[in-house]
Structure formats: C-alpha cells, structure tokens
C-alpha positions as CSV (number, residue, x, y, z in Angstrom):
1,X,5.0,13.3,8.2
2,X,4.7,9.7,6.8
3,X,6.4,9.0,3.6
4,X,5.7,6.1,0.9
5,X,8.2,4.8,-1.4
6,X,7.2,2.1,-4.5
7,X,4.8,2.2,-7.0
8,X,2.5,4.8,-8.8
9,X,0.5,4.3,-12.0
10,X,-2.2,4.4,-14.0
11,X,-5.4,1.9,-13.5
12,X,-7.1,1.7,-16.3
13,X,-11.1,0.0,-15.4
14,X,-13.4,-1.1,-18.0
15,X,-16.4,1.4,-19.2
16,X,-18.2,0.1,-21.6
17,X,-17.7,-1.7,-25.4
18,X,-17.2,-0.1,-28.7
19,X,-18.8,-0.9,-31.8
20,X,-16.1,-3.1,-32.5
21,X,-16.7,-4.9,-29.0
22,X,-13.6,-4.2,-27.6
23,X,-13.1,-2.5,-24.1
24,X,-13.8,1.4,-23.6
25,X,-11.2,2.1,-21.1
26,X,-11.7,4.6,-18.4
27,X,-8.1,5.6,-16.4
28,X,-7.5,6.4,-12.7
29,X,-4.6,7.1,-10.8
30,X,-3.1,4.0,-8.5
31,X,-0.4,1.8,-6.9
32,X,-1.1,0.6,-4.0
33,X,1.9,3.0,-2.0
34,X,0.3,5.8,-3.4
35,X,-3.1,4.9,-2.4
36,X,-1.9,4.9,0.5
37,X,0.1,8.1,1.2
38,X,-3.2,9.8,-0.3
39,X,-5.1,7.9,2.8
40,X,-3.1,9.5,5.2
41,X,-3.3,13.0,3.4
42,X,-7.4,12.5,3.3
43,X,-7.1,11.3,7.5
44,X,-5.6,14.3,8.4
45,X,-1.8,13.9,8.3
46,X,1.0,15.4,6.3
47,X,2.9,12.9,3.3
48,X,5.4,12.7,1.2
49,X,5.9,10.0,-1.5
50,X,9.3,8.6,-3.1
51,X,8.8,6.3,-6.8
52,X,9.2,7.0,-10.7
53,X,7.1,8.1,-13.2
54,X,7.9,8.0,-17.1
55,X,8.5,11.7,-18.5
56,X,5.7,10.9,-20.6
57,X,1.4,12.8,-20.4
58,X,0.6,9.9,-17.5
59,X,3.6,10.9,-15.5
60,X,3.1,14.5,-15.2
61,X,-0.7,13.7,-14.8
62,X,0.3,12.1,-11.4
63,X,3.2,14.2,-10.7
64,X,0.4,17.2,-10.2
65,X,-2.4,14.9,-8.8
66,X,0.4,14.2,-5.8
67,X,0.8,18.1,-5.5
68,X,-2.7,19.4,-5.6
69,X,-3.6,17.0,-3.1
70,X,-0.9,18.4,-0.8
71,X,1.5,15.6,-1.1
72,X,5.3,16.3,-1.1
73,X,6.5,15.0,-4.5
74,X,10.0,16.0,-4.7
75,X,10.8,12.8,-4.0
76,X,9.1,11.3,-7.4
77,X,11.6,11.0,-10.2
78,X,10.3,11.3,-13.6
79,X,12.7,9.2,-16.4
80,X,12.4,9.7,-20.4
81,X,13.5,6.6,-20.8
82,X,10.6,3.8,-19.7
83,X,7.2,4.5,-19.4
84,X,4.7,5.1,-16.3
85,X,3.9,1.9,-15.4
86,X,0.0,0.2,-16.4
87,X,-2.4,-1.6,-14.9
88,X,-5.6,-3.2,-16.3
89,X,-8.5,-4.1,-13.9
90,X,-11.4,-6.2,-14.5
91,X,-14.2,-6.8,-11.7
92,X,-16.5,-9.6,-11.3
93,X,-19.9,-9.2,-10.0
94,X,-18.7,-8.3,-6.2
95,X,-16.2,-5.9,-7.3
96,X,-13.9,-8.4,-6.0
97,X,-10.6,-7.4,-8.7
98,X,-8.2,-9.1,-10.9
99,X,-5.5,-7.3,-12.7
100,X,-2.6,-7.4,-15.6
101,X,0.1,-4.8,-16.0
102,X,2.3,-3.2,-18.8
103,X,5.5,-3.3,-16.5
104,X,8.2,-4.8,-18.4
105,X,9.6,-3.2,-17.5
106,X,7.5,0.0,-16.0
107,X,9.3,2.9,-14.4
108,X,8.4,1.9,-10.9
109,X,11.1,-1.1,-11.1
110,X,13.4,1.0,-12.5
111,X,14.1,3.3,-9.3
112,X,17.3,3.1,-7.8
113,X,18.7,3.3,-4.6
114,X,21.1,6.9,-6.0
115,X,18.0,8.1,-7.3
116,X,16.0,8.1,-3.3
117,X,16.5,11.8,-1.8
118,X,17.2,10.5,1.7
119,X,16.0,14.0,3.2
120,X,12.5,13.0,1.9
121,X,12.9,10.4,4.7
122,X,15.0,12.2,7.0
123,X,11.7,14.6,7.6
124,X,9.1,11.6,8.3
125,X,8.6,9.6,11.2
126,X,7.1,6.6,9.0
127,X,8.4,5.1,6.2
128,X,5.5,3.2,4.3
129,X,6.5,0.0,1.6
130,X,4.8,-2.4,0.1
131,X,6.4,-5.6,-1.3
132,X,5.5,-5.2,-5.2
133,X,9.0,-2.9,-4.8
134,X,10.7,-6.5,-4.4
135,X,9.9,-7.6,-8.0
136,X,12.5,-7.0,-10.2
137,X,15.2,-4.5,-9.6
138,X,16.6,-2.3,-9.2
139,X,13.8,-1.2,-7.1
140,X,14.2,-4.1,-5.4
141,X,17.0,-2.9,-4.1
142,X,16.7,0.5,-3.5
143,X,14.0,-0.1,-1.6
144,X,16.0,-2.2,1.2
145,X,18.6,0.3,1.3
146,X,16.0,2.8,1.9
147,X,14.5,1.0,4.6
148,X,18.1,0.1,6.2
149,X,18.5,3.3,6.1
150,X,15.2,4.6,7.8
151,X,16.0,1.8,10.1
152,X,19.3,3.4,11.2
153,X,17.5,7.1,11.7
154,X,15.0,5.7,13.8
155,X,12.2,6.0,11.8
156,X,9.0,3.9,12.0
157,X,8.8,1.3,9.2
158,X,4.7,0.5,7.3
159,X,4.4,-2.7,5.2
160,X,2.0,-3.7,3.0
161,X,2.8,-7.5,1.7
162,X,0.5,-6.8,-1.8
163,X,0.6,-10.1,-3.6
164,X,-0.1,-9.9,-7.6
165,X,0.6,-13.3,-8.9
166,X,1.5,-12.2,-12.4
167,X,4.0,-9.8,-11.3
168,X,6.5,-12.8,-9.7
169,X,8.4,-15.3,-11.6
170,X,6.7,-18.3,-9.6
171,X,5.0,-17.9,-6.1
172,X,8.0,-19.4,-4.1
173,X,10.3,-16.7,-5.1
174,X,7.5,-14.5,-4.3
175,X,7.0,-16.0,-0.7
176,X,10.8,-15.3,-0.6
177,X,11.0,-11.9,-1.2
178,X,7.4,-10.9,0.7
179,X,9.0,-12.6,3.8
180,X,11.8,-10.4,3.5
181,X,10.1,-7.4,4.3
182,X,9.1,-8.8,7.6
183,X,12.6,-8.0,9.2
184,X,12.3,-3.9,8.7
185,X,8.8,-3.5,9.9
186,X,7.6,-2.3,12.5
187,X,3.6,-2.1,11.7
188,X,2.5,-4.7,9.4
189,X,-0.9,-4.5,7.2
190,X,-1.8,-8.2,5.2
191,X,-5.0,-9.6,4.0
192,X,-6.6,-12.9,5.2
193,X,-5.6,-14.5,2.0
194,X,-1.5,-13.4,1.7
195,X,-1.5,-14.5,5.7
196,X,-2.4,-17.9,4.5
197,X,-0.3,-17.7,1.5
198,X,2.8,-16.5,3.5
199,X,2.5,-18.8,6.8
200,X,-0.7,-21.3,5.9
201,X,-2.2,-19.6,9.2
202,X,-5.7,-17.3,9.7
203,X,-5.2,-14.1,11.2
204,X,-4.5,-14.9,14.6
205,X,-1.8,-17.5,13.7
206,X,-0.6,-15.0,11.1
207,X,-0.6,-12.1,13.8
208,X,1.4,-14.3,16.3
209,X,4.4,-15.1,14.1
210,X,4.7,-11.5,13.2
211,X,4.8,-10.2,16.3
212,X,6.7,-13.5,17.8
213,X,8.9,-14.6,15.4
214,X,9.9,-11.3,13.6
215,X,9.3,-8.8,15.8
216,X,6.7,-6.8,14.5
217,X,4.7,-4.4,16.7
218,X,1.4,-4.1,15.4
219,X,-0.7,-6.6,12.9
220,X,-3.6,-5.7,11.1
221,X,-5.2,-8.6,9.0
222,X,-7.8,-7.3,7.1
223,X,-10.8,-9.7,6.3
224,X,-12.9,-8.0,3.6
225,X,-16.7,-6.9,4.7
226,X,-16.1,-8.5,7.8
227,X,-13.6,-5.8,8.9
228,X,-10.0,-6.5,10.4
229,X,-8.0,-8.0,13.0
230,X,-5.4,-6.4,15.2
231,X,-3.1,-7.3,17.9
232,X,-0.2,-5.9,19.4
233,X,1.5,-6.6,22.6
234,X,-1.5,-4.9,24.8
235,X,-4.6,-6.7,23.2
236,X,-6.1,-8.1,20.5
237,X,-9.3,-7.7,18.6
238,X,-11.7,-7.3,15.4
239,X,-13.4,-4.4,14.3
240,X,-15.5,-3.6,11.4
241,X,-17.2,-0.6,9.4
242,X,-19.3,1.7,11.1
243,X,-21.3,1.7,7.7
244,X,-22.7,-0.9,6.0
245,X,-22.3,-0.3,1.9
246,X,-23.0,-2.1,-1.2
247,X,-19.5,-2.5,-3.1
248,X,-18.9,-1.2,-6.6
249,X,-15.0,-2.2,-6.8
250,X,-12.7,-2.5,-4.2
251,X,-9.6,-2.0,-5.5
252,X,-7.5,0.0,-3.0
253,X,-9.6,-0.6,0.3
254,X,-6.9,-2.4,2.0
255,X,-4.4,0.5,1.0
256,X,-6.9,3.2,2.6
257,X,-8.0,0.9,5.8
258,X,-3.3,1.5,6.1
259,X,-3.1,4.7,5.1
260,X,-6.3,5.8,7.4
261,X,-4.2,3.5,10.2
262,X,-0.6,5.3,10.0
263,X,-2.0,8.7,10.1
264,X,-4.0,7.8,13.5
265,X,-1.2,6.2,14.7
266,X,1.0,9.1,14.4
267,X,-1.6,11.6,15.4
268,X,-1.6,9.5,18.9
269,X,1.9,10.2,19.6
270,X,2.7,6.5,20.6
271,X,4.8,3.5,19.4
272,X,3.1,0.8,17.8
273,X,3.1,-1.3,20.6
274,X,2.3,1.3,23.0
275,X,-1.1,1.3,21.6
276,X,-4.1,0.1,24.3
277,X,-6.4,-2.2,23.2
278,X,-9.4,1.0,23.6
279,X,-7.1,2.9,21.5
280,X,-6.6,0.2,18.5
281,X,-9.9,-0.3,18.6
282,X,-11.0,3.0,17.5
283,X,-8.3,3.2,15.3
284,X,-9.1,0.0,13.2
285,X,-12.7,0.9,13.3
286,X,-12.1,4.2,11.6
287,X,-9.8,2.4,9.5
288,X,-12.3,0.0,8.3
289,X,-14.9,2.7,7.7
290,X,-12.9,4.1,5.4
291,X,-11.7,1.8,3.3
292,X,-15.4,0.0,3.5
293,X,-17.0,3.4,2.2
294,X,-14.2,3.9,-0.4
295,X,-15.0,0.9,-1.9
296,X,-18.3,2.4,-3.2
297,X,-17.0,4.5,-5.9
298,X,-14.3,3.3,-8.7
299,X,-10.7,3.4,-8.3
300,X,-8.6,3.4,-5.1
301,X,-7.7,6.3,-4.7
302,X,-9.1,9.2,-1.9
C-alpha cells in the first residue's frame, strides 16, 4: 500500500459569467497529494491518504470521495475549527494553469505532527509528500517528523517539489524549504521548470545532483507534451505518451504521471534503483500516457 500525506481541497475552475459578469464557478476535488494517491488507486494499487479537512459540507464531500474510491481515509482528520482549504484556477488558451488559494490559513497547514496516525504509515511501503506541506506550519512540521519517521521503519519515501509562488513568503525561503525535502527521498518527481528553479540545471543536470549529491534513487523530470525524463543508477532516458491529445486543462498531470509511477513501481517488487533501464521505460511511458490523457477532461483528479 502507498500512503500520501499533505494537502486536499477544493478546486474551484471557471464555467461561464453571470449576468452580473462575474465568474460562474464550477468545483472539483484536488491537492496535488491527493491527486496523487487517487493515481495510484486508478493504476491498480492499494492507498491510503493522511491531511485535514475543515468539519464543514466540502470536508465531508472529500472525506467520502476518498472512501468510495477505495482509499483508506482514516488517516484524514476533519477540524471545526478552520476551513477546507480553496483553490481558484484560471486557464489560458493551452490549459496551461495559474492559481490563488483561500489558505490563511486552510486546514491543510493546520495538521500536526500528534494528529498523524503512524499505523496509517506503518501498513505502506511508500510514503508519498509533496513540498506545499513545507509552507507554514504546523504542517510543516509534522510532515518531517512523519517522514523521519517512515525513514526509521524502512519505508520508501515519494516527493513531489510542487512550486506555487503565492503560497511562499519570497522564493528564497521557498528554495529553502523545497530543498529540504531532498534528504528523505528516495524517488523524486519535478517539472522542467522547479529543476531550473531549484538548481538553474535542465533535466539531466537536475537528475544528476539528485541522485549525486543527495542521494536520491530515481528522478523523473517531467517536460509537458514532450513527456519525461528518468534516470536512475542503471540507465537513463525520455519517454512520452502513447496518445497524442488536444489539452483542455492540465492541472494535475504531473500528480497522475507520480501516482501512475509509484503504483508500477511497487507492483514490480524492486527498489528504486533496482529498476532496469527496459523496465523504467515502460514505466514512464505508462506514466506519461496517463497523465497526457488526463489532461483532456477538467480537474486533476482520476
């Protein structure tokens, strides 16, 4: 089983105008950890996820779109005191995304580290983050002592450094706290554009610190319609969709090319950086071809 800790909340897209030309907004369940754990439920594998909700109609709303899915929510604590956490996207022609949040604060920053049933992550073999957890705490950090403490029961460790520039005080403290995530993980997900925010590098430079300098196992770089790169210690390569598709908003691609990766990964019954380079191949194709044809419907979530 892989288990995802951080956030979950409420997208809410853009559907039209009123007669008072203001936005008709349409709502869909998100978070980019929660994207995710759904991903590995949709490839075939068994999750759990670990966050806070508000005790309020949106909470309970994803509280039983966890369970009918099949996901183990036991771990998602719902508190009467904050709300579920917002987000408002808006797409340009592409369906390339930009985003604003009502999280200030949002119940996803307010978990904390007493709050984490730790046999939730005793029963996976994966624990899946994603760096918007580093924000504000005390999420911030729960999450680490969550991961320190996956770290000392062997568990594999997933990470997803999501940069959202309004979420940070300034983008060096950002950098900071992204960078810090680097030391738990063993299998590392990052677009094109946060590997050259976080080491001025393109994804083979990018790929070659993390695996040199901090001891990551496996590197994906995901580069939009033109697929991914991976390398571990066996091999190296790109892949791309098996599909070609015309893109109607891609929010959450990148979370269902990781989630689609974890659950091969575990269904192989190998380390990270046991993989062969036929083997990550495959997996990163099917990968891609998820999160390509995902990207043809609204909202990120399988």
């Amino acid at each position: 089983m892989i288990c995802s800790v951080g956030e979950i909340l409420i997208d809410f897209f853009q559907a039209g105008e009123n007669s008072s030309s203001f936005p008709v907004l349409s709502a869909m369940p998100g978070g980019a950890p929660a994207n995710f754990i759904c991903a590995v439920k949709a490839a075939g594998g068994e999750g759990a996820f670990i966050g806070k909700v508000g005790k309020d109609a949106f909470g309970k709303r994803l509280k039983n779109l966890l369970e009918n899915k099949g996901i183990d929510s036991s771990g998602l604590v719902e508190d009467g005191g904050v709300f579920t956490t917002l987000a408002f996207v808006t797409l340009d022609s592409l369906g390339d995304r930009s985003f604003s949040f009502a999280r200030k604060p949002g119940a996803d920053t307010m978990l904390s580290f007493e709050e984490i049933d730790l046999s939730v992550i005793d029963r996976c073999s994966c624990l899946h983050f994603g760096s918007l957890s580093f924000t504000d705490e005390p999420s911030r950090s729960a999450v680490k002592e969550a991961l320190a403490y996956a770290k000392s029961k062997g568990k594999l460790i997933s990470y997803d450094p999501n940069y959202r520039a309004l979420l940070w005080e300034n983008e060096e403290e950002a950098k900071k706290q992204m960078l810090s995530g680097f030391k738990f993980s063993d299998t590392v997900k990052l677009s094109l554009e946060e590997a050259q925010l976080l080491f001025s590098e393109d994804e083979k430079g990018a790929a070659d610190i993390l695996i040199n300098k901090y001891g990551c196992s496996l590197v994906f770089v995901t580069l939009g319609e033109l697929g991914c790169y991976y390398k571990n210690e066996k091999g190296f390569g790109y892949a791309r969709s098996r599909k070609a598709v015309t893109p109607v908003d891609t929010t959450g691609a990148g979370d269902i090319f990781g989630g689609t990766a974890a659950a091969l990964i575990e269904r192989s019954g190998k380390h990270p950086r046991e993989l062969t380079p036929e083997e990550l191949s495959q997996i990163a194709e099917e990968a891609c071809t998820r999160a390509s044809l995902s990207t043809e419907k609204q909202g990120g979530m399988l």
